[in-house]
Structures are given as structure tokens and as C-alpha cells.
SEMAR-888980 format. One line per field, with one value per residue (C-alpha): y negated, x, z negated; residue number from 1. Coordinates in nm, 2 decimals, padded with zeros to 4 digits, always signed. Example, Ala and Ser with C-alpha at 12.3 -4.5 7.8 and 13.67 -1.06 7.14 Angstrom:
2
Y: +00.45, +00.11
X: +01.23, +01.37
Z: -00.78, -00.71
n: 1, 2
//
This chain:
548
Y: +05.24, +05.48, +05.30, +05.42, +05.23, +05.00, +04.90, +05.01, +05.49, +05.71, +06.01, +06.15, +06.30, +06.61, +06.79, +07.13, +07.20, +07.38, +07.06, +06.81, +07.02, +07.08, +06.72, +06.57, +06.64, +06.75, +06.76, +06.61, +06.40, +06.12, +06.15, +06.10, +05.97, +06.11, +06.40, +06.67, +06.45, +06.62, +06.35, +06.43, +06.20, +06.20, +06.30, +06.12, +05.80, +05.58, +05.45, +05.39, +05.11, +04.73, +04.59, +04.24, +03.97, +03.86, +03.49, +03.59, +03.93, +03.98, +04.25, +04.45, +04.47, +04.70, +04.45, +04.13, +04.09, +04.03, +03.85, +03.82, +03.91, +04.26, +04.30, +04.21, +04.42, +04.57, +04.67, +04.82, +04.51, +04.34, +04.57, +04.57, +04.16, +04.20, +04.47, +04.21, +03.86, +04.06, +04.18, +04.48, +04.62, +04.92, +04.96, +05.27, +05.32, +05.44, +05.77, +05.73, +05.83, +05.54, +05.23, +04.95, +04.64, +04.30, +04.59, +04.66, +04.95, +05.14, +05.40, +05.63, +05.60, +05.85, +06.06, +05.71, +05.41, +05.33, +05.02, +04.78, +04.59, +04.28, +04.11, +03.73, +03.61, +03.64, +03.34, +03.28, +03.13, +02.81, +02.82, +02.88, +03.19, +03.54, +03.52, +03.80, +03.65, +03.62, +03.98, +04.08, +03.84, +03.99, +04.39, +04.22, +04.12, +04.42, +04.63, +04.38, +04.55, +04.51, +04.48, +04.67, +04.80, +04.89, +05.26, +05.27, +05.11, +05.36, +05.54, +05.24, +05.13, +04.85, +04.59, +04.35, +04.16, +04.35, +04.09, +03.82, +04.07, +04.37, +04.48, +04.77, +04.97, +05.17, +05.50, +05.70, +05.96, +06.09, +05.93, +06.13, +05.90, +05.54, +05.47, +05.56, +05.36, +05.01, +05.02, +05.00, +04.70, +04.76, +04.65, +04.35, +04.05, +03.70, +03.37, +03.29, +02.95, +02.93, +03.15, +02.94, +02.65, +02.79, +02.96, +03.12, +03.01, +03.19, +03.48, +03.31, +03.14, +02.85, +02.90, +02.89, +03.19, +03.35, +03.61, +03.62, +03.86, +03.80, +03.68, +03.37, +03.34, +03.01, +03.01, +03.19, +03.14, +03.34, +03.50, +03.46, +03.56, +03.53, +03.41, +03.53, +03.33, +03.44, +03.28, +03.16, +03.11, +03.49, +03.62, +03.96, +03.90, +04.26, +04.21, +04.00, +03.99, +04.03, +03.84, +03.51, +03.55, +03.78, +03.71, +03.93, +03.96, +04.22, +04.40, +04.76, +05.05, +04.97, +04.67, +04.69, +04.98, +04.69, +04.45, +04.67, +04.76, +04.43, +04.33, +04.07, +04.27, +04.46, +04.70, +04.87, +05.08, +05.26, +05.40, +05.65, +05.89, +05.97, +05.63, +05.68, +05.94, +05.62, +05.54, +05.93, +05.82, +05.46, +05.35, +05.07, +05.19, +05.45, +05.63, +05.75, +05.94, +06.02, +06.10, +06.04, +06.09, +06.04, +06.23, +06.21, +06.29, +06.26, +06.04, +06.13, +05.92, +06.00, +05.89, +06.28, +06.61, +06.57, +06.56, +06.94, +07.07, +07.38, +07.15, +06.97, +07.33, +07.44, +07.10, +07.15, +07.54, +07.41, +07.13, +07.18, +07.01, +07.15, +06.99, +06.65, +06.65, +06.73, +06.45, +06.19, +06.25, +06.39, +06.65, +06.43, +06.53, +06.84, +06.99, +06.98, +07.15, +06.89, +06.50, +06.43, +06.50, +06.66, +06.38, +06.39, +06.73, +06.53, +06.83, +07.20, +07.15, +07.57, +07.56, +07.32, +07.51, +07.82, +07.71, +07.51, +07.81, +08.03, +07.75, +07.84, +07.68, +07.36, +07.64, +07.47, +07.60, +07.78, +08.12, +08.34, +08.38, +08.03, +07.92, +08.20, +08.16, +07.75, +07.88, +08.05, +07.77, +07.56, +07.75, +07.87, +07.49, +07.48, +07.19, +07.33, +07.04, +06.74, +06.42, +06.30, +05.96, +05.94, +05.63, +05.50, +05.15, +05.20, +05.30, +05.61, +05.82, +05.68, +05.77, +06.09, +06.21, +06.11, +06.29, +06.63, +06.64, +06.54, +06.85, +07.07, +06.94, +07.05, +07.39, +07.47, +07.32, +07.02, +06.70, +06.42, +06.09, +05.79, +05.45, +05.22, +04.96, +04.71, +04.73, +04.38, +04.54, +04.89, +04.90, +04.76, +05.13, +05.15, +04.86, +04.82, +05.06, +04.87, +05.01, +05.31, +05.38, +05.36, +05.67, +05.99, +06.01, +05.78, +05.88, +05.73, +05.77, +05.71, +05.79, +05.74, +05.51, +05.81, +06.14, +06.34, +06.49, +06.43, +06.07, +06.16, +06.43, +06.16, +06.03, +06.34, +06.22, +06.11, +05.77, +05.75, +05.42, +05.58, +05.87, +05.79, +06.03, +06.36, +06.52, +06.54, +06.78, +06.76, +07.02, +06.89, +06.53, +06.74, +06.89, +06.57, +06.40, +06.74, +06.68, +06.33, +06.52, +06.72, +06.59, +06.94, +06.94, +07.27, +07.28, +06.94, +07.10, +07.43, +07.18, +06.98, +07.30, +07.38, +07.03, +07.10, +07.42, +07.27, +06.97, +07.16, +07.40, +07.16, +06.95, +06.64, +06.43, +06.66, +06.70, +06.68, +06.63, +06.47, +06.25, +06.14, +05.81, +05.71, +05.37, +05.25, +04.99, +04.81, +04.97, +04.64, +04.62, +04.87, +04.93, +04.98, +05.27, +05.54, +05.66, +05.52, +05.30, +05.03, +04.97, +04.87, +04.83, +04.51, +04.66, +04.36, +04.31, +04.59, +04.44, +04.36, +04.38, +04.78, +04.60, +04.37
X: +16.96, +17.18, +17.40, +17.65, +18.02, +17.85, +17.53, +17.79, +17.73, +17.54, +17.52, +17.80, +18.01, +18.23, +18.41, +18.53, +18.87, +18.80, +18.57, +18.83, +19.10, +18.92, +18.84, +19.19, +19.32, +19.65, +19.82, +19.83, +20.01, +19.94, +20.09, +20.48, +20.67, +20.48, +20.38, +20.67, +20.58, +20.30, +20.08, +20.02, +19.83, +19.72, +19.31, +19.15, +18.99, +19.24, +19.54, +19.82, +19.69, +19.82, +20.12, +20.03, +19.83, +19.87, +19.81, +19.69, +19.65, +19.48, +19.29, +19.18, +18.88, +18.77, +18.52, +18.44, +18.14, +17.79, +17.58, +17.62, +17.22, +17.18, +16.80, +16.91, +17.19, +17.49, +17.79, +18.11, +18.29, +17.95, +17.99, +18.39, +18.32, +17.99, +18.12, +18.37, +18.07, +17.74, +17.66, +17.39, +17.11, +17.36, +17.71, +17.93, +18.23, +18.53, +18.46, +18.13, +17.95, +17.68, +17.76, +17.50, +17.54, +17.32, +17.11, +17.21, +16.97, +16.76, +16.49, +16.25, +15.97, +15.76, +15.77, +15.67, +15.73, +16.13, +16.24, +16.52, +16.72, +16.81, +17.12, +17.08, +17.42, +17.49, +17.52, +17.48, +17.78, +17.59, +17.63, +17.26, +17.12, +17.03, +16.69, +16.49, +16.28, +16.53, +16.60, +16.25, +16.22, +16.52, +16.38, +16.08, +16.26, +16.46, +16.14, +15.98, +15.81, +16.09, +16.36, +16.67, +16.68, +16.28, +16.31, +16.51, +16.13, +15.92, +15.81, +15.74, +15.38, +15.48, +15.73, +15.61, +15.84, +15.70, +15.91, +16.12, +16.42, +16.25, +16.08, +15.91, +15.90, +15.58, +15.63, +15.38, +15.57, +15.94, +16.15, +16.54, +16.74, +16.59, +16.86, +17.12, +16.99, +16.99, +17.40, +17.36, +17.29, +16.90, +17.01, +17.19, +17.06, +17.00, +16.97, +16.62, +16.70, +17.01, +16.80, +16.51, +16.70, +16.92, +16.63, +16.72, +17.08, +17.12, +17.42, +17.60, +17.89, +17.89, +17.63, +17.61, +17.62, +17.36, +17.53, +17.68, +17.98, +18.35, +18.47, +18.29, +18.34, +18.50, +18.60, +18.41, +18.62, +18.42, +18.62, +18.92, +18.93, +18.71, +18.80, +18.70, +18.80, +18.83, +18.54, +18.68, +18.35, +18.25, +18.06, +18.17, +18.47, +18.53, +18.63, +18.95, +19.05, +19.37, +19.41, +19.30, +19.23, +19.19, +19.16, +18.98, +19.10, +18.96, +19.14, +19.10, +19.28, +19.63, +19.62, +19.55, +19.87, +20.09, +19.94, +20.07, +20.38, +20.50, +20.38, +20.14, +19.83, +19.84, +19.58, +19.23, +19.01, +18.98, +18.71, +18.91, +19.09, +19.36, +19.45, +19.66, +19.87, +20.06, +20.18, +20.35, +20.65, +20.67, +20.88, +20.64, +20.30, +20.13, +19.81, +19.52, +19.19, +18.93, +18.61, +18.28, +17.97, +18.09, +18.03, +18.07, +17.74, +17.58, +17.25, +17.00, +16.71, +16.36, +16.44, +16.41, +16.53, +16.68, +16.31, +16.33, +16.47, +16.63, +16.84, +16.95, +17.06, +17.25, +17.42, +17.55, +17.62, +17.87, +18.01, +18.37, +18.44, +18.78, +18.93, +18.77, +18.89, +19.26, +19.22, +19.04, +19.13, +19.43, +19.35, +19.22, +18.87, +18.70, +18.47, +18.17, +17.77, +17.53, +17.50, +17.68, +17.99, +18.11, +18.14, +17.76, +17.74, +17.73, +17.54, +17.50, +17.81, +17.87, +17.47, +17.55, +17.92, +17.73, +17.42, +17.69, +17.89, +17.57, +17.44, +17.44, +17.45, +17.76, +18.05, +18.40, +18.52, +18.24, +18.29, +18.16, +17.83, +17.79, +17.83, +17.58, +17.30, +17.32, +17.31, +17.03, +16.85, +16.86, +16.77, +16.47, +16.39, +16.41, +16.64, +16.91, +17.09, +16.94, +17.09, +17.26, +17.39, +17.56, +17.68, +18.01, +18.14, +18.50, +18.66, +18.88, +18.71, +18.36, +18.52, +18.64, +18.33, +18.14, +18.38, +18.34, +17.95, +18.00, +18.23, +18.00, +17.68, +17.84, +17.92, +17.60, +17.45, +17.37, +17.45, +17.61, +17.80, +17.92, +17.74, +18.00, +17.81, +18.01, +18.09, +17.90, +17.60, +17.65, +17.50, +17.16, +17.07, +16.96, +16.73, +16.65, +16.42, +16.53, +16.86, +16.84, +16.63, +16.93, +17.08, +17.01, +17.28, +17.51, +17.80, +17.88, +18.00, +17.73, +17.70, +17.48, +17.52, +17.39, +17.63, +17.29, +17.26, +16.86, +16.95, +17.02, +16.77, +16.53, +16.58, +16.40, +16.02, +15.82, +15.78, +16.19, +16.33, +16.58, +16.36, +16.39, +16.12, +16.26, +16.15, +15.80, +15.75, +15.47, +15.60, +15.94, +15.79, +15.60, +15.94, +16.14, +15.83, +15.85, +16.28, +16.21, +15.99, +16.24, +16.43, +16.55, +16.89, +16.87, +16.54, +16.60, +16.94, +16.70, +16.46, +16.71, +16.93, +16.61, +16.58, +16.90, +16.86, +16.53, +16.79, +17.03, +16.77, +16.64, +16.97, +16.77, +17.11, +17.42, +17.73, +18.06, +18.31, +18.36, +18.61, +18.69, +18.77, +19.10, +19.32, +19.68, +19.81, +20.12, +20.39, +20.38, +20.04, +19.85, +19.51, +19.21, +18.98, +19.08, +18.76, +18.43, +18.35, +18.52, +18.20, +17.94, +18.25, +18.44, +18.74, +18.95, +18.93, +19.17, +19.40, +19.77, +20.11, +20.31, +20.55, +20.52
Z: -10.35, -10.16, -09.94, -09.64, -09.59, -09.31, -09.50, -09.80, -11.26, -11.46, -11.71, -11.77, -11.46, -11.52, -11.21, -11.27, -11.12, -10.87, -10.72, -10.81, -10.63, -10.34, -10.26, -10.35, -09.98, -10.22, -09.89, -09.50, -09.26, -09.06, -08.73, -08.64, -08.91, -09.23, -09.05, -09.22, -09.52, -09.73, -09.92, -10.31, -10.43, -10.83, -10.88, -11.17, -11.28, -11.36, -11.25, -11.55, -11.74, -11.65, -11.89, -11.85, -11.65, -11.26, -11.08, -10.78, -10.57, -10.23, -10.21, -09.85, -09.70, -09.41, -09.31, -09.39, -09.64, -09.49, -09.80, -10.18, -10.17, -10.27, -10.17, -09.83, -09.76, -09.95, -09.71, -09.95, -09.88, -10.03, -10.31, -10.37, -10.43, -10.63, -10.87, -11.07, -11.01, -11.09, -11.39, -11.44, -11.68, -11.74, -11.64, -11.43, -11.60, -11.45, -11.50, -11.35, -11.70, -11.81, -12.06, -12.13, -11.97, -12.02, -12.18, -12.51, -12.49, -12.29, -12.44, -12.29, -12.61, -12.43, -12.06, -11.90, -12.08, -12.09, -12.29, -12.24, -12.53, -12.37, -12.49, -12.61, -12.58, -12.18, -11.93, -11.63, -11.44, -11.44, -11.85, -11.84, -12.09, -11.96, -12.05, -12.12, -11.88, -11.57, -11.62, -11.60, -11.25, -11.11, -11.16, -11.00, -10.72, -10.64, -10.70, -10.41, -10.07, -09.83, -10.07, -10.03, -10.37, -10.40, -10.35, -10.70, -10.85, -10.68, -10.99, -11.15, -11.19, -11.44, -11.56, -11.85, -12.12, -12.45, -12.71, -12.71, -12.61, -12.46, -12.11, -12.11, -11.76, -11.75, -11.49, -11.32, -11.42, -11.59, -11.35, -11.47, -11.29, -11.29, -11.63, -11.33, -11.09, -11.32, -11.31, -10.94, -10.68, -10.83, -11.18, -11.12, -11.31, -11.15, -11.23, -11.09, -11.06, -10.81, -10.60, -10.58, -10.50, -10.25, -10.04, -09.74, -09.77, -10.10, -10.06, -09.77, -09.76, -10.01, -10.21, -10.56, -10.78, -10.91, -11.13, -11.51, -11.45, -11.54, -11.18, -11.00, -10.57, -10.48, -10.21, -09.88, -09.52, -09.27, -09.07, -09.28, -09.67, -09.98, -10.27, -10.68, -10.98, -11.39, -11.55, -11.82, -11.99, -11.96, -12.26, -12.25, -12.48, -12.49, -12.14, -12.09, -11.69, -11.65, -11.28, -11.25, -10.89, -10.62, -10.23, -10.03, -09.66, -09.41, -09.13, -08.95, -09.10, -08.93, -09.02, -09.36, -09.38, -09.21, -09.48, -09.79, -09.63, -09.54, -09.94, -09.77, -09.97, -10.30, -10.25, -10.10, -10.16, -09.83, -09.58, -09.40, -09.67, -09.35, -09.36, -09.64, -09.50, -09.35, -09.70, -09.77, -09.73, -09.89, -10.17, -10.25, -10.22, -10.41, -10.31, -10.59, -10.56, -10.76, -10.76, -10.52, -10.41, -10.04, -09.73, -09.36, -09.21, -08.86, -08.92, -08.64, -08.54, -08.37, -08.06, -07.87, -07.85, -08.20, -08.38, -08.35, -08.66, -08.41, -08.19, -08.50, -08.65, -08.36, -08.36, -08.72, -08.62, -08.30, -08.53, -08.59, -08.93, -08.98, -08.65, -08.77, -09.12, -08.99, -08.66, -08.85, -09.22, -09.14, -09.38, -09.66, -09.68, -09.72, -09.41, -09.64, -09.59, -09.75, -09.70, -10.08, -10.25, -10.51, -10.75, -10.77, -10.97, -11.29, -11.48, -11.40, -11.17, -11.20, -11.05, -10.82, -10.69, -10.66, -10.41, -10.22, -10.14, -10.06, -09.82, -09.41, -09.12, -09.16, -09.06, -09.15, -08.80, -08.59, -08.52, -08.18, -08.38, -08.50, -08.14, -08.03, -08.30, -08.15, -07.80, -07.82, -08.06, -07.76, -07.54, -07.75, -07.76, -07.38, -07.46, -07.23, -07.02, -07.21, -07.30, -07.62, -07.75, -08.03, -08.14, -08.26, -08.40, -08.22, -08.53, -08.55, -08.78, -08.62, -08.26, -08.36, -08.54, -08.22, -07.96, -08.20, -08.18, -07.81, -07.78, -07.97, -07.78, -07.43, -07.57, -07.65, -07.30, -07.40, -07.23, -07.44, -07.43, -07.67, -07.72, -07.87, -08.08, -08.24, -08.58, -08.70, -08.59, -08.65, -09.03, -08.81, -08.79, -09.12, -09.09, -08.67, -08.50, -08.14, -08.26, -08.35, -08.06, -07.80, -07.97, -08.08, -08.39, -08.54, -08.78, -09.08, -09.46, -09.72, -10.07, -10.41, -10.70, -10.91, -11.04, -10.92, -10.62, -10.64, -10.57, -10.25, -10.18, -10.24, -09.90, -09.77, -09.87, -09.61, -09.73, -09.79, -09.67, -09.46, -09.33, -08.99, -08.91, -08.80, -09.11, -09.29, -09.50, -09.78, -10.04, -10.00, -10.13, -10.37, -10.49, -10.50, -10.77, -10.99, -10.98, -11.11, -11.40, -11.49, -11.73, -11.84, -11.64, -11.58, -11.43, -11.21, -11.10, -10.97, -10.80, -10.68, -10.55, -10.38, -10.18, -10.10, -09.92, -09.72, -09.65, -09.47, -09.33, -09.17, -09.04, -09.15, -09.13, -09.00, -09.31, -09.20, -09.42, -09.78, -09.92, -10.26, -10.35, -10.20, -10.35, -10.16, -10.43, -10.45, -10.71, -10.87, -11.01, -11.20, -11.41, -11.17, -11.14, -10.88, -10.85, -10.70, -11.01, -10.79, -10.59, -10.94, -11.17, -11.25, -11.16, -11.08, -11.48, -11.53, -11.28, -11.38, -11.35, -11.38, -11.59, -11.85
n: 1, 2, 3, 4, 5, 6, 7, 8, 9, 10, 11, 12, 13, 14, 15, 16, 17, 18, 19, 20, 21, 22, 23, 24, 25, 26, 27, 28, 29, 30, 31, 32, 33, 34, 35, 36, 37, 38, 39, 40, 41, 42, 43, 44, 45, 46, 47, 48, 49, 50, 51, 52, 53, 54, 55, 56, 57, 58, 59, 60, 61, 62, 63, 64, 65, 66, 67, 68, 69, 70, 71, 72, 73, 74, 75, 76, 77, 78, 79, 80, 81, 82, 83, 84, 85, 86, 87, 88, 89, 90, 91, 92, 93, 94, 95, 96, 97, 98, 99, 100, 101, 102, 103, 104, 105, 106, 107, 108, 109, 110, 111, 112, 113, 114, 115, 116, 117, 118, 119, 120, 121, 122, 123, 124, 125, 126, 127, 128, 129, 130, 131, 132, 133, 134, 135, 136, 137, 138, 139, 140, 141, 142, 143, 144, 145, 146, 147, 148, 149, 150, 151, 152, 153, 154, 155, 156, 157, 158, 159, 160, 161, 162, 163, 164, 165, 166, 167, 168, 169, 170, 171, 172, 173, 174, 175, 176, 177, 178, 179, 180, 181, 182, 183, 184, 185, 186, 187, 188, 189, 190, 191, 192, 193, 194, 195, 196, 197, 198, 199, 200, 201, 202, 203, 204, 205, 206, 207, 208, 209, 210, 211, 212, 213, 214, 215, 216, 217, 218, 219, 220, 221, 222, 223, 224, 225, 226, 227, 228, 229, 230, 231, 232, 233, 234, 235, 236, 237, 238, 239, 240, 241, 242, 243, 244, 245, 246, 247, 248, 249, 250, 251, 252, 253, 254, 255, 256, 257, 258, 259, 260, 261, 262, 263, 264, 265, 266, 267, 268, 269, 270, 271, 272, 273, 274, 275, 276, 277, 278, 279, 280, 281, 282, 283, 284, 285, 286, 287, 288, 289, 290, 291, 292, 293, 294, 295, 296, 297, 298, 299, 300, 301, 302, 303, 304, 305, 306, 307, 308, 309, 310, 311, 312, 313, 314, 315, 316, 317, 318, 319, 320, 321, 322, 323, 324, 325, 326, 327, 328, 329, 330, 331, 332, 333, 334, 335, 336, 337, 338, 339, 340, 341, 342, 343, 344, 345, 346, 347, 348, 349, 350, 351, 352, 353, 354, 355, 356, 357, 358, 359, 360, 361, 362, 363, 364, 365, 366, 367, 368, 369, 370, 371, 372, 373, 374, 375, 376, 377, 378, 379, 380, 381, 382, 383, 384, 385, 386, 387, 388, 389, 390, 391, 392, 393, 394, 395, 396, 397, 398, 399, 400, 401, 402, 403, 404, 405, 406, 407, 408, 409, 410, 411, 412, 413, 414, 415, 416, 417, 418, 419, 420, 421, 422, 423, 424, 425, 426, 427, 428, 429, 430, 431, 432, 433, 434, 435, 436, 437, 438, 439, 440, 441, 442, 443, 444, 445, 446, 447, 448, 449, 450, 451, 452, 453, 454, 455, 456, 457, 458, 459, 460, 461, 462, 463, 464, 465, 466, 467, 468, 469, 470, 471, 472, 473, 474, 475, 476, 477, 478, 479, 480, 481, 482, 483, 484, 485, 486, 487, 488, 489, 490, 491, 492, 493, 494, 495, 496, 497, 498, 499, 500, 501, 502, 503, 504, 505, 506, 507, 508, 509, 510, 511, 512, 513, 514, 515, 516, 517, 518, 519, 520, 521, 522, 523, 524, 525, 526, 527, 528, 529, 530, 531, 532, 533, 534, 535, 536, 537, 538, 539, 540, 541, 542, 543, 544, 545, 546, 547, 548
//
């Protein structure tokens, strides 16, 4: 599944200098004291390997985990935690490219029928096996009606165990990506039994893992911190942890600064890019990025004036994207034109620059014409002087993302005003009609567990889980199952270029800036991925001490 930063790994991913530059922020300030202070931080997807094992770190959150259960939900925070207790089908790497995980193998034997080499010596945490069996159950239950994972399954017309260590997935068609999506929350494997007997309480507080991956939760304070401990009895010995244990505590951007700076926190990955600008002029913190999938983007719902495709294109045309990258990001993101990042041209990515710098219609900074062309869109409409809501969860990037459409709504005669909805229920968008219904956009950062821009694009069909209904368009879906066909990169990338164009065309959601993957880390430990591998990968693994 896609997933956004509130809600919350594949073939191999290659950024061409020119994208990597552009999306490292290589400079900006943060306000008063590091604002004469330009922030360099290094683009890649390590950080300088660890030169011996650590006790204990804590670890910052930017919200407090929801569930453990992935078909329910999967916030970032869900994610950070599950990436080092969960283990998957296949694995992301830290360099986003594809490795095999409780798989051993995975084949496509013909254009529909892919099978899986399921490993024999994995255990659950419980010291039970990873049964061929318990795998098959588990793609089962992602694949369920309702599940959170099941649009990753929606090619698939059959899953059957084919041999004591195989399952063989039977398509209705070449699906290009569904190898990509088994290292994301839609591969994890889980122990059947732990989830039967927990029921309902399985993935809250206190209950009992249901995963085989090198960390196990022990400890769950709501409210307060969350715990992960080495499993000692982990069977991937090619993986030796280096920190016993990690605590995760959760706190709003400032606080989290105040957290590394004082030394109460090692590390975090964080939301807002422009909150590392507070760390430009520390001695004892060190900020990283890499690379992402992620983008700002405006989400729009179905509730009025927004289900015409003209208001939602003067919208994007009045947007100024500059002025939020340098208020909210303080210069750390990119003002971007489609819904996903860079770090998703994992193929074709010369393609891929080219149609993004031919696309219309998401100015950086609008110019006389921008503003005019939306003017007259409206009016065309005869949506002059209607209302707007766009929504915000009180957060600065949220609020500042929100006051910029507002800004841009009024200058094109429209009428608009904030909703602040707070942030435990803000990710409800994605999954409560009542919700979304008391706004007309919401802003958030969302991104794919896939380096291919298709899995995004996806979300266009008119059957798409998060298709809130402003967009239907039959030879769109058509386009999206012939991209899943292709698995001829340079034909999916021209499909998928295509889809990309109708996207924006149509202002289905509203891009506004992208960020790469941004790490603030102590001085005193080293070894984790800088880039978005933290959120499928077992990063805390890698974890250790800069010196030995």
C-alpha cells in the first residue's frame, strides 16, 4: 500500500545527479540563529558505518504509534517500529534496490504465475517455525476485502501453497510491481497463531508478537515511549544487531530538536525536512538525507466545488510552492509538479526527468499568467465566491501548507478558511467519509513503498482505495492495467509518463513540494540508512557507536 506520514523496497533505484541534487535542499536556514548558517547536509544512503555495539538508544518519534497491525493501519511511526520486529516476503535495502527476505526466491514462471521459495529455517518470535503455511495465511490476510494492504493483491486471482516450500500466486495478468510490493507492509509474514489468540486486541499495547524479525517490542507505555529488544534467538545470522535496545518516544518537531540537543535522544527520522535547519549550527548533531518517494500534496475530497477538475487546476495554477518550501521547509524541499518524488524513478529516470520538466500547470511561484489562466477557470466554473475548507492538524508544515492554498484560493475569488483537526484523528481521512466530508482538501506527505512511480499512479483507478471520488476516468483505469503488463521498462515508463500527465491534468490531488529523506543523529552513534529504507528496513540493526 501507499501510505501518507499520518496513516504513514524494490528493483533497483538509481538517481541521476541532477535528481539527487535537486532534492538534497544543499542549503537553508531555520529562522534566527541558523539563519546566516547554510545547512549542507550529505545525500546518499548510508550514514558511515557503526564501529561497535550500543546498550540502549532512544529513538524520536513525531507521533506516537497507532497499532502493530498493518492491515489496520500503518502511520510512519507504525512503520519506523515495524521495520526492525517484522520480517517480509522480500526485503528494501538501504539503497531502496530489492533483496529476498523470508523468500529465498521469487520467480515469475510465466506472464501470470509468480512463485515464492520460502525459507525453512525462520521463527517466529514465539520459537515457533515460519511455515510455508503461515506465509501463505498471512498474503491471505493482507490480500482480505477491507484490509489495508489489499490493493497490493488486486491483480491476484490466486494464492495456493504448490510444495512443501513454495506458493505459487496466479495473476490475472503481468502485474510489474507486485515483487515490490512484497517488501512492503503487504509482505510481512505473521504468525497466524498470536493473531488468533489475541483477537481484537492483537497490535495494541501488550500484546504478543506476531512477527520473526531481529527486534521484539517489550515494552508499550501509551502515551509515553515504546520499547524494542535484540532477539537473541533471531535466525537471520547474517544480521547481528548492533543495539540491544532502542526506546521510542514521540514529541512535535521542537521538541524533538530540544531532545537531541540536550543529548536526551540520539536520533529521528523526520517529517518536516525544515526541521533540521535547527541543527546547522550544532557541534553534536549531524543531519543526513537521501533518497524518497515523498511529496507534499494537497488531497481533495468530493465534498463540492473541488469535483470539478477546473477549480482544482486553478488551485494548483495560484499555488505558490516556492514560498512554502522556504516558510515550511525552510528551503529543504523542492516545490515539486506531481504527487511523488524523485526517489521513485528507479528505471528510465532520463524518461522520467524529461516529462517532469515538460509538465504544466504546478508553477514553482505563479506568474501574472498562472494567476490569470486560474482566474478565468473559476470564473468559467461559475465558482466565483465559493467556500473552501481545507484542513490542517496544527502542525507547522500542515498549518502553513493550509494558509498557502487559503492565500491562493482568495486570489483567484474564491472563498476559503482552515479546519484544524487534531492530529490523532487526522490520518481518519484516509479511511472516514464523515471526515473527510467537513473539508474540501487536507494536506499531507505521502509516499510509495515501490522505486516506480506507477505505484502511485495506481491510486487514480476508479476502484483505487484512496480515490476519493473526484476523478473517474475509464481509459485512465484502462492505462494503469496495460502499465502493470508492461514489464518492458521502457514501455511501462511511457504508460506510466502518460498517467502522469492525465494526473496532473486533472489536479486529482494538488503537488506541492518534495522532500528527500531527512536523519538528525547524534555524533556519537552511527550506521543507519539515510534514506527511506528506514520505514520497511531493519535499520536499528546497523545501529552503533561512531567510535569503537
Amino acid at each position: 500500500m501507499k501510505k501518507s506520514l499520518q496513516t504513514g523496497a524494490r528493483v533497483a533505484l538509481g538517481l541521476s545527479a541532477a535528481a539527487a541534487l535537486a532534492l538534497t535542499g544543499c542549503s537553508g536556514s531555520g529562522g534566527s540563529s541558523a539563519e546566516s548558517t547554510p545547512l549542507e547536509a550529505p545525500f546518499g544512503d548510508m550514514t558511515p558505518a557503526a564501529a561497535g555495539p550500543i546498550d540502549s538508544v532512544t529513538w524520536m518519534l513525531g507521533s506516537e504509534p497507532t497499532t502493530m497491525d498493518s492491515d489496520i493501519d500503518a502511520t510512519t511511526a507504525d512503520d519506523t517500529v515495524l521495520a526492525n520486529v517484522c520480517d517480509r516476503l522480500m526485503q528494501v535495502q538501504p539503497d531502496l534496490t530489492l533483496g529476498n527476505g523470508i523468500a529465498s526466491e521469487a520467480e515469475w514462471i510465466d506472464d501470470t504465475h509468480v512463485v515464492f521459495t520460502i525459507r525453512q529455517d525462520a521463527t517466529f518470535h514465539d520459537g515457533s517455525q515460519v511455515s510455508t503455511g503461515d506465509v501463505l495465511w498471512s498474503m491471505q490476510r493482507h490480500a482480505a476485502e477491507g484490509a489495508a494492504e489489499s490493493d497490493e493483491y488486486q491483480n491476484v486471482v490466486s494464492m495456493d501453497q504448490t510444495g512443501d516450500d513454495q506458493i505459487t500466486v496466479t495473476m490475472t495478468q503481468p502485474d510489474a510491481i507486485f515483487l515490490q510490493a512484497m517488501a512492503g507492509d503487504g509482505g510481512i509474514v505473521w504468525n497466524p497463531r498470536v493473531i488468533e489468540a489475541e483477537g481484537d486486541d492483537f497490535g495494541g499495547p501488550g500484546s504478543a508478537s506476531a512477527c520473526s524479525g531481529p527486534y521484539q517490542i517489550t515494552a508499550w507505555e501509551p502515551g509515553s515511549q515504546l520499547t524494542i529488544e535484540k532477539f537473541d534467538g533471531y535466525w537471520n545470522t547474517d544480521i547481528d544487531a548492533s543495539a540491544e535496545q532502542v526506546v521510542f518516544r514521540w514529541a512535535d518537531e521542537s521538541a524533538i530538536a530540544n531532545s537531541l540537543t540536550a543529548g536526551e535522544a540520539q536520533g529521528a527520522y523526520l517529517e518536516n525536512a525544515g526541521s533540521a535547519a535547527a541543527f546547522a549550527q550544532s557541534a553534536d548533531v549531524s543531519v543526513f538525507q537521501g533518497p524518497s518517494t515523498n511529496a507534499w500534496v494537497l488531497e481533495t475530497t468530493d465534498r463540492g466545488i473541488l469535483t470539478d477538475a477546473a477549480v482544482r487546476r486553478a488551485l494548483s495554477l495560484a499555488l505558490d510552492r516556492e514560498g512554502v518550501a522556504a516558510a515550511a521547509f525552510s528551503g529543504l524541499a523542492q516545490p515539486w509538479k506531481t504527487p511523488v518524488g524523485a526517489g521513485a524513478w528507479g528505471y528510465e529516470v532520463e524518461a522520467f526527468e524529461a516529462a517532469f520538466d515538460e509538465l504544466d500547470g504546478a508553477p514553482a511561484t505563479p506568474s501574472e499568467d498562472d494567476l490569470a489562466q486560474a482566474e478565468q477557470l473559476i470564473a468559467d466554473a461559475g465558482a466565483a465566491g465559493e467556500q473552501l475548507v481545507v484542513a490542517s492538524n496544527g502542525s507547522s508544515s500542515h498549518n502553513v501548507i493550509a494558509n498557502a492554498l487559503v492565500a491562493a484560493a482568495k486570489g483567484i475569488g474564491l472563498e476559503a478558511e482552515i479546519l484544524v483537526v487534531p492530529q490523532a484523528q487526522y490520518g481518519d481521512f484516509y479511511s472516514d467519509a464523515e471526515l473527510r466530508g467537513q473539508a474540501d482538501l487536507w494536506p499531507d506527505e505521502y509516499y510509495i513503498s515501490k522505486n516506480d512511480p506507477l505505484g502511485f499512479y495506481k491510486n487514480g483507478k476508479s476502484d483505487a482505495s484512496v480515490n476519493f471520488g473526484v476523478f473517474q476516468d475509464p481509459e485512465y483505469d484502462r492505462i494503469v492495467d496495460e502499465a502493470y503488463a508492461a514489464t518492458d521498462d521502457a514501455e511501462r515508463a511511457e504508460l506510466t509518463i502518460d498517467l502522469q500527465q492525465r494526473w496532473v491534468e486533472n489536479a486529482v490531488w494538488i503537488p506541492v513540494v518534495a522532500t528527500p529523506s531527512t536523519l538528525v543523529m547524534s555524533d556519537a552513534v552511527t550506521g543507519v540508512p539515510s534514506s527511506a529504507a528506514f520505514i520497511y528496513y531493519p535499520w536499528a540493526a546497523d545501529l552503533g557507536t561512531a567510535e569503537g
